[in-house]
C-alpha positions, 0 to 999 in steps of 0.5 A: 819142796816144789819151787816152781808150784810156790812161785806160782802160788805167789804170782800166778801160774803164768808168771812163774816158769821153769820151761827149759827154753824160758830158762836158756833166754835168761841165762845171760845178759849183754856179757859173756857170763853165762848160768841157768836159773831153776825158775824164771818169776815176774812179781807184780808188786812188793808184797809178792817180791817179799813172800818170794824172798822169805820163801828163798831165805827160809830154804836157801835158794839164791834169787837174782834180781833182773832188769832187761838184762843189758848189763856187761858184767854178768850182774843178772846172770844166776851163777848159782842157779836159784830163782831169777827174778825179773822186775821189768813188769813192775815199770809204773811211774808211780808220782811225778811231784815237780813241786818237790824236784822229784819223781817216784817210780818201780824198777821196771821203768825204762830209762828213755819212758821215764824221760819222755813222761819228766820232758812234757814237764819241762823236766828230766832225769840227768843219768844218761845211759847209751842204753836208755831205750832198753836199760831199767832204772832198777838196773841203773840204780843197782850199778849205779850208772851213769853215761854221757852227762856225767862229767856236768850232772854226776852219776845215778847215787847223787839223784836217788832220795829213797829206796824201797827194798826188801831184804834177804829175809823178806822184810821191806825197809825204806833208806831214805826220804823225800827231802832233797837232803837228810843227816838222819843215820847211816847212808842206806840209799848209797850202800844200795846205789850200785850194790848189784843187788847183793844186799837187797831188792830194790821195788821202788825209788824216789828221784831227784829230778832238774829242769830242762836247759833253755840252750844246748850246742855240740863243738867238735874238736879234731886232733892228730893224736888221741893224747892230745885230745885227752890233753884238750881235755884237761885244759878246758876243764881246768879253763872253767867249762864243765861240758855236760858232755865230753866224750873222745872217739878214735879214728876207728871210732869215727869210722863207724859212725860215718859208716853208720850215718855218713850224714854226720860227716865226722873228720876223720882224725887221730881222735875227735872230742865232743863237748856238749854245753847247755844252760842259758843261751848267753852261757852256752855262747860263752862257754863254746867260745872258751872250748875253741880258745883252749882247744885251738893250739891243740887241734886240727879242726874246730866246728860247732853242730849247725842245729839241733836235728845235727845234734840228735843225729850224733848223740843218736849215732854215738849211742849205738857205737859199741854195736856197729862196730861191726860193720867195720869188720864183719868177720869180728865181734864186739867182746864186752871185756875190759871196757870200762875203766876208769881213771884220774882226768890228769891221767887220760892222755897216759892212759889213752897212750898206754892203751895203745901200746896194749893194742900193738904189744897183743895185735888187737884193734883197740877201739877207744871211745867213751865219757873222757870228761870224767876219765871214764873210757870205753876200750872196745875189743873185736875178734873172731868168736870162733878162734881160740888164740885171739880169744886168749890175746884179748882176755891177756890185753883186757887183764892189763888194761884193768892192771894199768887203770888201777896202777894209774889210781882208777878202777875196772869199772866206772859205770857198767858194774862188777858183776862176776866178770871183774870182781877178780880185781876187786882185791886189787883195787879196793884192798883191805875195804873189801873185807868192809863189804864182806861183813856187811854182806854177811851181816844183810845177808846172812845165807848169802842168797842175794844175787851170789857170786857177784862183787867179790863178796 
C-alpha cells in the first residue's frame, strides 16, 4: 500500500503531501497538543472526502478532519499519525435562501466571510466566535462553538438544520432537512454538532439564519470586585434583560485592552461587564434603562458606548484579548489550559471567587475574562515557556479550576471542545453517559479511525 500515491490518485498530485516540513505545520493547532500525520490531503468535494474514507476504513488508518487549525484543545491534531484531512478548500457558500431563513455552505467557509455575504441581506449567522476572521464553520460545527451572543441567541446546534456527512466507512448520510423544525427519528444533526469529528466528516451544512437588529448599544458597568460583578450579573438576567451579550473583564484584563487601544478608555476597576443590547430602538432604550437601575447599588461606575465606531472599537479590541495579554508582560506566554470552563449563572460570583483563590494558592496571575451571561469564563494563564516549575504550577491551578467547575455543577468545556487536552475529566464530568458515547462510537466507527483519541472515547 502506498498512501501518499492513492491520496494523490484521489485528488490530484498537488493536493496531497507527505513533505516533512507540510507535516511539521499541521502538527499542532492553537493548543499545546502536538502529532504528526503520515499525509496532509486537500479534497475538493464529497466524492473525494468519500473515496478518502473507504480507502482509510478499508486498511485502518486514522484521518483527522481539519478546519484552519485554531482549536484549543488539540481536536485537529493526528495523535495517531494517519492522514489529516484539511477541509478548508472546500469554503463555497453554496445557497443563501432568505425566503426560507437559512443558509447552505461547506466546511471551509470562514466565519466573518459567511457573515459579510448574509450582512448584505439584512442578514446573519448568530454564533459569534472571537475567532471569526480565522475559524471555519466546519470546525465551529464540530465543537459546537459559540461565543459572545450566546447568552441571547444560544449556540451553533440550535441553527444547524442539516448536515452532510460521510462516514467512517465512506458512505455519505443527510441527519436533517431544510424545514426549520422536524420530529422524524433520532436527532443525528445534534449527535454530530459538537462530536469533533469522531463519528463523521462533516462536507456541508444547512443554516438556520435571523435578521439583523434595527438597534444596538454597549452599557459598561464597573465594579470594585469581580464577584460583584458576577452578582450584577444574576440580578439583571433575573430583572428580565437578556443582553446579546454579556462578558466580565478583570482588572488585568482592562489593562490590556487600554494597552491595546488606550482609545477605549475602560475604567480600570475590580471587573468590568459589558452588556450589549439589541432589538428595536425603543427595547434597547428600555432595556439599558433596567441594566443601570439593577446595576446601580452594585457598581462604581455606569456609562453607555457613544456610538457605534466605540462599539466596534470594543468588540474589535475584546476579541483579540486572549493574544495581547502579552503585551502586559513579555516575558510570559499565554498557555490555553484550563480556559473554558463553565458553570450555573447563580454559581458565577463563587467561581470568580474561587479562581482566585486558585491564583494566590499557585502564585499564577489568573486573567479572567469571557461570556459570564451563560457562565461561561476564560481563565487565562501566562508563564515562561521556558520554565519547568511554573509549567507544573499552572498544569496543577488548571487540574483544580476544571475539578471546581465540575464540583459547582459546569463543565471543562463550554465552547472550545474537548479535544485530547481535557477528555482526562470527562469521566469526571459525564459519569456513566460516557460509556453511552462509547458505544455509539463503537457502533459508527467500528475501527475507531475517526479522529482517535480525542473526547474520551
Amino acid at each position: 500500500m502506498n498512501l501518499i500515491k492513492t491520496m494523490q490518485e484521489i485528488v490530484g498530485i498537488d493536493r496531497a503531501t507527505d513533505a516533512p516540513v507540510q507535516l511539521y505545520c499541521y502538527s499542532s493547532d492553537a493548543s499545546q497538543i502536538r502529532g504528526t500525520p503520515d499525509c496532509v490531503v486537500r479534497p475538493q468535494d464529497t466524492e473525494q472526502v468519500s473515496r478518502i474514507m473507504r480507502f482509510a476504513n478499508e486498511h485502518d488508518i486514522p484521518v483527522t478532519a481539519r478546519g484552519a487549525g485554531t482549536g484549543l484543545a488539540g481536536g485537529a491534531v493526528a495523535l495517531e499519525g494517519g492522514i489529516v484531512l484539511d477541509l478548508s478548500g472546500m469554503d463555497r457558500i453554496v445557497d443563501i435562501d432568505i425566503n426560507n431563513l437559512q443558509v447552505a455552505v461547506e466546511p471551509g467557509i470562514i466565519h466573518s466571510k459567511l457573515n459579510e455575504a448574509l450582512e448584505a441581506e439584512g442578514f446573519f449567522f448568530p454564533p459569534d466566535p472571537g475567532s471569526s476572521d480565522m475559524c471555519t464553520i466546519g470546525g465551529l460545527i464540530a465543537n459546537n462553538g459559540s461565543g459572545m451572543r450566546s447568552v441571547k441567541y444560544g449556540t451553533t446546534k440550535s441553527y444547524v438544520l442539516d448536515l452532510e456527512v460521510v462516514m467512517a466507512d465512506g458512505s455519505v448520510i443527510h441527519t436533517g432537512s431544510k424545514t426549520l423544525k422536524s420530529s422524524a427519528g433520532y436527532e443525528l444533526t445534534r449527535l454530530m454538532v459538537g462530536s469533533e469529528g469522531t463519528l463523521g466528516v462533516i462536507t456541508k451544512a444547512v443554516l438556520k439564519i435571523l435578521p439583523l437588529p434595527k438597534a444596538r448599544t454597549v452599557v459598561l458597568a464597573s465594579f470594585e470586585t469581580p464577584e460583584l460583578a458576577g452578582e450584577a450579573v444574576v440580578k439583571t438576567l433575573s430583572a428580565g434583560v437578556i443582553p446579546s451579550a454579556c462578558e466580565i473583564l478583570d482588572r488585568t484584563t482592562v489593562e490590556v485592552l487600554n494597552a491595546y487601544n488606550p482609545n477605549i478608555s475602560i475604567p480600570n476597576a475590580g471587573a468590568t461587564i459589558l452588556f450589549e443590547l439589541d432589538g428595536t430602538q425603543s427595547s434597547v432604550v428600555e432595556e439599558s434603562e433596567t441594566v443601570e437601575s439593577v446595576c446601580n447599588p452594585l457598581a462604581s461606575g455606569i456609562r453607555i458606548a457613544a456610538d457605534r465606531d466605540e462599539m466596534e472599537e470594543i468588540w474589535s479590541a475584546r476579541m483579540l484579548v486572549g493574544a495581547a495579554i502579552s503585551r502586559i508582560d513579555p516575558n510570559r506566554t499565554r498557555v490555553y489550559v484550563g480556559e473554558d470552563i463553565g458553570v450555573p449563572i447563580k454559581e458565577i460570583p463563587r467561581m470568580l471567587k474561587l479562581v482566585q483563590s486558585i491564583s494566590d494558592e499557585f502564585d499564577l496571575p489568573i486573567m479572567t475574562y469571557g461570556h459570564i451571561g451563560d457562565g461561561n469564563l476564560h481563565t487565562g494563564m501566562c508563564i515562561d515557556m521556558l520554565d519547568n516549575e511554573q509549567w507544573e504550577r499552572l498544569n496543577l491551578a488548571a487540574d483544580k479550576i476544571h475539578k471546581t467547575a465540575i464540583m459547582l455543577g459546569g463543565t471543562v468545556s463550554a465552547e472550545h471542545g474537548i479535544g485530547s487536552a481535557r477528555s482526562e475529566y470527562m469521566r469526571l464530568e459525564r459519569g456513566g453517559a460516557l460509556d453511552v458515547m462509547i458505544l455509539i462510537k463503537r457502533a459508527l466507527d467500528p475501527k475507531g479511525i475517526l479522529n482517535p483519541g480525542k473526547l474520551g472515547v
